[in-house]
N, C-alpha and C positions, 0 to 999 in steps of 0.2 A: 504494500500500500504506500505511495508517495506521499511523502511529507511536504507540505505547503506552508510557507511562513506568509501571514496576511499582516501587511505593517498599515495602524489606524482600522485594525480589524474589527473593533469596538463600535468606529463610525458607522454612519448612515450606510453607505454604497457598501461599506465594508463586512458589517454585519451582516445584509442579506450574500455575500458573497460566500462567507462563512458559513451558511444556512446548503447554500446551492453545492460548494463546494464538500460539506460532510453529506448529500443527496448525491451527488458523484461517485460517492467510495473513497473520496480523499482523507488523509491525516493532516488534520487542522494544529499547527500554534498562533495564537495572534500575538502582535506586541501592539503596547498602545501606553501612551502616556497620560489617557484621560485628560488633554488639557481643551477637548471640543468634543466630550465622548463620557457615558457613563459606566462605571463599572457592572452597573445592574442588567448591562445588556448581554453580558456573558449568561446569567443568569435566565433571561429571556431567550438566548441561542437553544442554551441547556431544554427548555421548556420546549420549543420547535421539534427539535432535533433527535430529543431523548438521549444526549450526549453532550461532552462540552468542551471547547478546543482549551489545549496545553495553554496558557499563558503568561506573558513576564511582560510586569512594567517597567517603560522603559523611555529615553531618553533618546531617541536616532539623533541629536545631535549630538551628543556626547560622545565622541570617538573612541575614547578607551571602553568604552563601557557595550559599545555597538561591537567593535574588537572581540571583547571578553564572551559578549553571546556566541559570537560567530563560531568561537572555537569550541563551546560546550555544544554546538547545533549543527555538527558536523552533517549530519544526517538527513539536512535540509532539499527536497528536489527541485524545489521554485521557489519563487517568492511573485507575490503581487503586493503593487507598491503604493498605497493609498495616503501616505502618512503627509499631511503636508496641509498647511493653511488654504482657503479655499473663497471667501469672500472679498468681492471685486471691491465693493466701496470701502471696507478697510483697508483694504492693501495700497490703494487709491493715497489714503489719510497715515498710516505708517508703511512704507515700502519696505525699510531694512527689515522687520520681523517677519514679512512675507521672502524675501531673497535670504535669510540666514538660515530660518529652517524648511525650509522646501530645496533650498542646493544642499547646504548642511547633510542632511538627514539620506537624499539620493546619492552624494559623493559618498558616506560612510557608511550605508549598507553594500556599494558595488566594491568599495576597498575591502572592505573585510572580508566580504566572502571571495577573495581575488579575482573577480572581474570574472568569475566562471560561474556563471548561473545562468537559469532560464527563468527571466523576468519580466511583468508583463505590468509597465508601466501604468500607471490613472492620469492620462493627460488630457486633454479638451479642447473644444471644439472656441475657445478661444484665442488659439494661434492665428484662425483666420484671420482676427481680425471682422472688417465689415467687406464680405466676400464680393468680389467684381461680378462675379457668374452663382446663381442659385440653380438647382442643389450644389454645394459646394463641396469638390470629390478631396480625394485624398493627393490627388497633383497639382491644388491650386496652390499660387503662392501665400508663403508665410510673410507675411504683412506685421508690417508693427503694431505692437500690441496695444490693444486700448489703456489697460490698467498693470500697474506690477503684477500682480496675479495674472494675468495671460503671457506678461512676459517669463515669468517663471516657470512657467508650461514650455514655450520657447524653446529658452535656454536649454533645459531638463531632455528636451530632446535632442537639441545638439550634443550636448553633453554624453547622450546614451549612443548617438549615430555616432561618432566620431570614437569612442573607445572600443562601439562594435567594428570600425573599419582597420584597428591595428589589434584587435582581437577577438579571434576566430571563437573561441571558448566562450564567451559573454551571449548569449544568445536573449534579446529583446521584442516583446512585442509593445507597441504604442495604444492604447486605446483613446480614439479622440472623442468623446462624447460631449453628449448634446444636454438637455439639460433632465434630468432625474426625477422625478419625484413618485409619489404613491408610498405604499407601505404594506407590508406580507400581508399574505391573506389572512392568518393567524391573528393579525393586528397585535402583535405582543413587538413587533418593532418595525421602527420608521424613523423619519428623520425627525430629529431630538437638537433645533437651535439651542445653544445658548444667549440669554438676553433675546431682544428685538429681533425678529427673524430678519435675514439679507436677502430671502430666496422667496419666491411670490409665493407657492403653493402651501409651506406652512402658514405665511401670515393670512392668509384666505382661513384657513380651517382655523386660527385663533381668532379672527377677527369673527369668525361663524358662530364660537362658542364662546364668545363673550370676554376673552384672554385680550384682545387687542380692540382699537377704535377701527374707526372705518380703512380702507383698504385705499390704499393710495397709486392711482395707472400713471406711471410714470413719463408722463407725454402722449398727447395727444394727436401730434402734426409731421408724424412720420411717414412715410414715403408707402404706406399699406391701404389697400383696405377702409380699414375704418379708424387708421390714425395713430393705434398700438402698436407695439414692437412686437415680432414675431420669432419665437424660437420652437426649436424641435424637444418637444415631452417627451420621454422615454421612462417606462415603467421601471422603480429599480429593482424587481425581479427580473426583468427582461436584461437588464444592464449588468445582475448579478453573473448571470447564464454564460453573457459575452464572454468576462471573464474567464471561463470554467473552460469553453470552447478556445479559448487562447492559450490557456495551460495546457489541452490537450494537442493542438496544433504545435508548440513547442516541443513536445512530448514525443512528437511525431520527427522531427528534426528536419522537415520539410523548410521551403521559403530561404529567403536571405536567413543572415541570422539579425539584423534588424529590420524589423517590419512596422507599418502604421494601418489603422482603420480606423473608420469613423464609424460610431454606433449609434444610433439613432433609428426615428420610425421614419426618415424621409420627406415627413412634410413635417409643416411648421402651423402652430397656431397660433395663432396674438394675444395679447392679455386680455380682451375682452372676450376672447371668443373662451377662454379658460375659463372665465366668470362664469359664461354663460353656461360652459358644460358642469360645472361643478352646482351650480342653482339646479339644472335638469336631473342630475346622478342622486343629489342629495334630499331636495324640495326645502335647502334652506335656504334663505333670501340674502344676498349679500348688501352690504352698505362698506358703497364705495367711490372717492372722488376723482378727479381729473387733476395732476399734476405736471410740474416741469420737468423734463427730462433729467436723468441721471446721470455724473458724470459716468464714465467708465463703462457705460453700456451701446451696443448695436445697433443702430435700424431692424435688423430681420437677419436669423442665418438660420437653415437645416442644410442639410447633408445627403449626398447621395449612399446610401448604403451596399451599395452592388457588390463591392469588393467583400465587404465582410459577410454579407449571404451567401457570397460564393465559395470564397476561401474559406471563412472560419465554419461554413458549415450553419451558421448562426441566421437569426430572424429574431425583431420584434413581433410578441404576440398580442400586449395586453393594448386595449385601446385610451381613450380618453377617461370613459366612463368610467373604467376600472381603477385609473388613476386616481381619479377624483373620488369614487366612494373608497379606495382602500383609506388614500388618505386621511379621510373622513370617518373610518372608523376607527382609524391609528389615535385621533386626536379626544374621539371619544373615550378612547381605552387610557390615555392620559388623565384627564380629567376623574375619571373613577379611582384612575390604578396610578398618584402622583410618584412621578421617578423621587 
């Protein structure tokens, strides 16, 4: 049975990976530092699962100490790489804590385990940029980045293409994803902000149950539609899976030994038209105003998925609705069941 190290396996995207990845037949350890993650979610894995990955808290920016894992975890057969700060408008407002630990943490897990692994990065669909050509494939160019946080996605991949082109042994896959949300069927885990959500789809379901005030559309006079910015939803069961199918593609030793894909459903919805489906999925009414645009945010961007249906064998299943009620019951199960 292959052993799987999931770094930030605690997190949102992470957790349900962990979920998909012990549904595999894989041997789960997570590391996590709890500093945007709770420990209770091992506990909730546990409950999914009827098992419960290996775990050590930990520091990935801490060299000696990422070092010290490495050598007790000889036994490791991948790694997927999740650990890393992830809000566009903070990184915006402090940059250096976003580039310390998101390169930090990616240089010191690839040193330690000497650049010989099979790793299947968490990167995003913010490299684009505000893409010239929609759907936006995996050969469009990488554009400057809106916010440090897309620059660090960036980097992180140069970073990982250039040590795979003078080392054969390091084998990477890229996952460029779009934007997440929903939460297991089980509703015992989903995405869990700290503070004031950054991401639109928790602050809907807080703002639904009374946790937040009205719901604020971040511009109105975009280049869409009906005025809202438009990105691609992707269920994060469906985005866990990707993962799972990435590690077995590795597994396989097929492909370069660095590779990219974009994960997503393909098309794009706008903030209002989310509204609208999460009002229909739920029947609960939102209250929500018209604001000024955001720094550090896009017009519109999804993805062509062709590559990754084809290669990684992988497909989005879950639709809108599903997103919108899991989520919706995630937040429920909050509210009864307080982390």
């Amino acid at each position: 049975m292959a052993k799987i190290l999931v770094t930030g396996g605690a997190g949102y995207i992470g957790s349900h990976t962990v979920v998909e990845l012990f549904n595999a037949g894989y041997e789960v350890i997570v590391v996590d530092d709890f500093s945007n993650s709770e420990p209770k979610i091992l506990d909730q894995i546990e409950k999914i699962c009827g098992k419960r990955p290996a775990f050590v808290e930990l520091d990935l920016c801490d060299e000696n100490k990422v070092n010290e894992f490495a050598k007790q975890h000889k036994d490791i057969d991948g790694i997927i790489h999740f650990a890393a700060f992830k809000a566009v408008g903070e990184s915006v407002q402090n940059p250096l804590k976003y580039y310390r630990n998101n390169f930090f943490s990616l240089i010191n897990i690839i040193t330690a385990f000497n650049s010989s692994v099979k790793l299947v990065f968490s990167s995003s669909c913010t490299v684009y940029g505000q893409p010239d050509v929609l759907p936006v494939t995996e050969s469009a160019p990488v554009k400057k980045a809106e916010s440090p946080y897309g620059n660090t996605k960036q980097i992180a991949e140069e970073i990982l293409a250039e040590t795979c082109a003078v080392n054969q042994d390091l084998k990477v896959i890229a996952l460029r994803y779009f934007n997440p949300v929903g939460a297991h069927e089980s509703a015992l885990i989903g995405e869990l902000p700290i503070g004031v959500p950054q991401n639109l789809i928790p602050f809907i379901t807080q703002s639904a149950i009374g946790k937040r005030g009205p719901i604020t559309v971040f511009g109105s006079d975009y280049n869409t539609p009906d005025g809202s910015a438009i990105r691609d939803y992707i269920h994060v069961v469906d985005l866990a899976k990707a993962h799972v199918a990435a590690i077995k593609r590795l597994e396989t030793g097929s492909g370069n030994n660095y590779e990219v894909f974009n994960i997503g459903t393909g098309k794009g919805s706008s903030v209002l038209e989310i509204i609208n489906a999460f009002e229909t999925s739920t029947g609960e009414k939102l209250n929500y105003t018209i604001g000024a645009r955001r720094d550090g945010d896009v017009e519109q961007t999804f993805g062509d998925v062709t590559l990754s249906n084809q290669t990684l064998g992988w497909t989005a299943e879950l639709d809108l609705k599903e997103m919108m009620s899991s989520a919706w019951n995630w937040e429920k199960y909050l509210k009864a069941n307080p982390f």
